[in-house]
C-alpha positions as CSV (number, residue, x, y, z in Angstrom):
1,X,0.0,0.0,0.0
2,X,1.2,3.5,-0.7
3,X,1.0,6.4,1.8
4,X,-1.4,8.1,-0.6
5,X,-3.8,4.6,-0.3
6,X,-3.3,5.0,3.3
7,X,-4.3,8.5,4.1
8,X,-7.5,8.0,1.6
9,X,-8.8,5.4,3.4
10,X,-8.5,6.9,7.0
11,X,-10.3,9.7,5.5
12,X,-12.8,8.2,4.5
13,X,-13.1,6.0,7.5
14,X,-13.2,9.3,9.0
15,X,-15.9,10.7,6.9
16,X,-18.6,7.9,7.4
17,X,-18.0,7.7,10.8
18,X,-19.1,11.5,11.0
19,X,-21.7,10.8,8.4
20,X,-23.4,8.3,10.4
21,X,-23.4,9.9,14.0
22,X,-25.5,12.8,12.3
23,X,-28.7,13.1,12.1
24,X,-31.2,15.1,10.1
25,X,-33.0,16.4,13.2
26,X,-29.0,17.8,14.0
27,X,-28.9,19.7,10.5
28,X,-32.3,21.4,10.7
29,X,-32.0,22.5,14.2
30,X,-28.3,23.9,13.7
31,X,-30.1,25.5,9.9
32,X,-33.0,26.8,12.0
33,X,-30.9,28.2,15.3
34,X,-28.9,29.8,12.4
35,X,-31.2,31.4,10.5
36,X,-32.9,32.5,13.8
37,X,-29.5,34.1,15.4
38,X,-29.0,36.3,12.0
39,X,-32.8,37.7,12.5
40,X,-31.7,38.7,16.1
41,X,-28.2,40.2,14.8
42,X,-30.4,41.8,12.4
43,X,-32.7,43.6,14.0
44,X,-30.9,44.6,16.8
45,X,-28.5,46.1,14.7
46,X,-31.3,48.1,12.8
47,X,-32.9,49.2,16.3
48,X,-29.4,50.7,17.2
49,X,-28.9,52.3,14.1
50,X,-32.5,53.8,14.6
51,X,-31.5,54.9,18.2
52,X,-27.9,56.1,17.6
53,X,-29.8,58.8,14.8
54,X,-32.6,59.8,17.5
55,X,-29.7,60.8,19.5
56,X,-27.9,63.3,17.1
């Protein structure tokens, strides 16, 4: 075996031992938390920027 053969096969052990210990449920919840910490960021950015030009 070659030392390229080697290190393509302990990355792709690698790989489907990762692939298997996730779930679906995992990849919607870390989409969703996502997608729900950039409304916050968001919005609280817009609110400051509102604020910080009430003040001037």
């Amino acid at each position: 075996m070659k030392l390229n053969d080697i290190r393509i096969s302990a990355i792709g052990g690698t790989v489907c031992s990762i692939w298997a210990s996730i779930s679906l449920g995992d990849v919607l919840q870390t989409a969703l938390t996502a997608a729900l910490g950039t409304l916050v960021s968001f919005g609280t950015s817009r609110l400051l920027a509102k604020l910080g030009k009430r003040k001037r």
